[in-house]
N, C-alpha and C positions, 0 to 999 in steps of 0.2 A: 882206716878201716877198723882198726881194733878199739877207736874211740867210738865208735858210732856201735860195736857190739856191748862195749862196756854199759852201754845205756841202759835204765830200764824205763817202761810206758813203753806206748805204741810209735810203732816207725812214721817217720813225716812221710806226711799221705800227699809231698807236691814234688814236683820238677823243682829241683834247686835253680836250674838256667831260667826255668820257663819265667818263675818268682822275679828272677835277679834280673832278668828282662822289662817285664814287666813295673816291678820296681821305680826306674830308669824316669818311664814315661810318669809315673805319677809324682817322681818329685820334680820332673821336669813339668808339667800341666801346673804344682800346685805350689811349689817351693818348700824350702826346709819349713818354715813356720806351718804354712796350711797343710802340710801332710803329719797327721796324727797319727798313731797306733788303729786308731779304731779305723780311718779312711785306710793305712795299709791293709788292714781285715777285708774292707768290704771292699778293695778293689782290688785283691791280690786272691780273694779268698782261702783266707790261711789264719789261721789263729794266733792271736796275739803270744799265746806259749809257744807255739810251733816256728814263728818267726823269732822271738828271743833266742829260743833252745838251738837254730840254727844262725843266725846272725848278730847271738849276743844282745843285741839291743839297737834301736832306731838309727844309732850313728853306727853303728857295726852291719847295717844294712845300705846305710850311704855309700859309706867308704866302698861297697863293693858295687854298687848301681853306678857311681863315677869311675871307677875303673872297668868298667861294662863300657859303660856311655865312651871313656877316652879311646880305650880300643875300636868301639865302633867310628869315630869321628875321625880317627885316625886310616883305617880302612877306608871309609868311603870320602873322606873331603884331603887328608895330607896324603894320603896315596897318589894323589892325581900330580903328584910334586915331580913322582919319580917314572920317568930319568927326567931330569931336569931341563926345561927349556920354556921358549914365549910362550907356546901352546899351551904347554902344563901350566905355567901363573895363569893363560887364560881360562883353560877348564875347572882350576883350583876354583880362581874368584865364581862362575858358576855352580861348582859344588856348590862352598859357603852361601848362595843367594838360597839353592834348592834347601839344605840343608836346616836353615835359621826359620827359612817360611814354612813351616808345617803348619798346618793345624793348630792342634792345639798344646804342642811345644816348641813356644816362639824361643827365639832366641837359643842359647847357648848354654845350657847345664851348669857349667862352670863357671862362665860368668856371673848368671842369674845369682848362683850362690854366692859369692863371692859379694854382689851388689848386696844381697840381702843378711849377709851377719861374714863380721870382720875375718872371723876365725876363720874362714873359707878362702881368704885372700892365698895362702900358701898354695892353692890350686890355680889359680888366676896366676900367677908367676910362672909355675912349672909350663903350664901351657903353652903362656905367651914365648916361653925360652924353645918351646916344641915348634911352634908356628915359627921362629927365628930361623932352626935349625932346618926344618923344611924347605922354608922359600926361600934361602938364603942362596942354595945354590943355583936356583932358576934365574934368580937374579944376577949370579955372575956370569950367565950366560951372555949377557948384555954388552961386558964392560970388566975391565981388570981394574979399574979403580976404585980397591978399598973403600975411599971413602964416599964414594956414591953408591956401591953395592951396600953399606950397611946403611945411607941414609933412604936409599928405597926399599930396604927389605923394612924400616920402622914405620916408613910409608905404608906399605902393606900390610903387618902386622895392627896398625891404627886404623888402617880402612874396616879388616878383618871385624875386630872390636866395633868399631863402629855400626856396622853393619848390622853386628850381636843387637848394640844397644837399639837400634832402632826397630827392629824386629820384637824386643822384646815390648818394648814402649809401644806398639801399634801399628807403626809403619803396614802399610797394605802391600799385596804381594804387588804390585805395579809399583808401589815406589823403592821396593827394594831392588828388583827388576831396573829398575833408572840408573839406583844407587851403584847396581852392579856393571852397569852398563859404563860409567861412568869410572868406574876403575881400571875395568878394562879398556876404556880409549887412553885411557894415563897410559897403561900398560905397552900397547902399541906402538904410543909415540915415543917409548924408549928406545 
C-alpha cells in the first residue's frame, strides 16, 4: 500500500484481476511472439504505461497470467484427482479433453509456450512434475506395484501432453473427444 501512495500521476484506472485475467486468454489465443504491447493495449484496454507501471514489463505480465492460468488449471482439471480413485483419472482425462478444446485457446498455456521459445521449458517441467504428483496417487489405487504405478502415471502424464499437442495442432473437438475416449478405455482395463 504505501508503494502505490508513494506514486505520483494518476491512479491505474483497471481491475488488476480483471487485466491478469484477461491477460491469460490473450497470450493463450496468440502466443509469446504474436502478443505485442500494442495487441495487450487493444485487448486489455489499458495503456502500454499503465501496464508497465503495474507489471514492469511484458514478461512481468506473463509470469503473473501463467501463474493465473496454473491456479486455474489446477482448480478445474488436477482437482478432479482428489481424493483419489478410477473415477477421479476418469473425470480428470474429461477435464483435460473440455479444457484443451476451447475455442480459441487450444491447447495448453504452458505447453504452447514452452513449444514456442526454449526459455519457457522450466514451465513445461514444473507442470509435468504437477501432473506426476496428482495422478500418481489415483494410480496407486489400482495396484501397490511401484513399478507399474509410475510406469502408468508417465503413461498418463504422455497421454495428458499429448492431447495438448493435438489440440493445439488442429485436432477437432470429435477427435479429441476419441482421443479421450481412448484413454479412458486404457484406464478401465486397469
Amino acid at each position: 500500500m504505501a508503494e502505490q501512495q508513494g506514486r505520483r500521476g494518476r491512479p491505474r484506472s483497471f481491475e488488476h484481476d480483471e487485466v491478469l485475467d484477461r491477460s491469460v486468454d490473450v497470450f493463450w489465443k496468440h502466443g509469446l511472439a504474436g502478443t505485442t504491447t500494442r495487441l495487450l493495449e487493444r485487448e486489455l484496454a489499458v495503456s502500454q504505461s499503465s501496464l508497465y507501471n503495474t507489471f514492469g514489463s511484458k514478461d512481468g505480465l506473463l509470469e503473473q497470467a501463467v501463474d493465473r492460468y496454473a491456479s486455474e488449471l489446477d482448480a478445474s482439471v488436477l482437482a478432479r484427482l482428489d481424493p483419489p480413485s478410477r473415477q477421479a483419472l476418469l473425470d480428470f482425462v474429461a477435464a483435460v479433453v473440455r479444457w484443451i478444446g476451447r475455442e480459441d485457446q487450444r491447447g495448453c498455456l504452458i505447453l504452447n509456450l514452452a513449444a514456442e521459445h526454449p526459455d519457457h521449458g522450466h514451465r513445461l517441467k514444473a507442470y509435468r512434475r504437477r501432473l506426476r504428483r496428482a495422478i500418481k496417487p489415483a494410480v496407486r489405487t489400482f495396484t501397490d506395484d511401484e513399478q507399474l504405478v509410475a510406469a502408468r502415471t508417465e503413461l498418463l502424464v504422455a497421454a495428458v501432453l499429448g492431447l495438448n499437442v493435438c489440440a493445439r495442432s488442429g485436432a477437432a473437438d470429435a477427435e479429441l473427444q476419441r482421443l479421450g475416449h481412448g484413454i479412458r478405455q486404457q484406464i478401465i482395463a486397469w
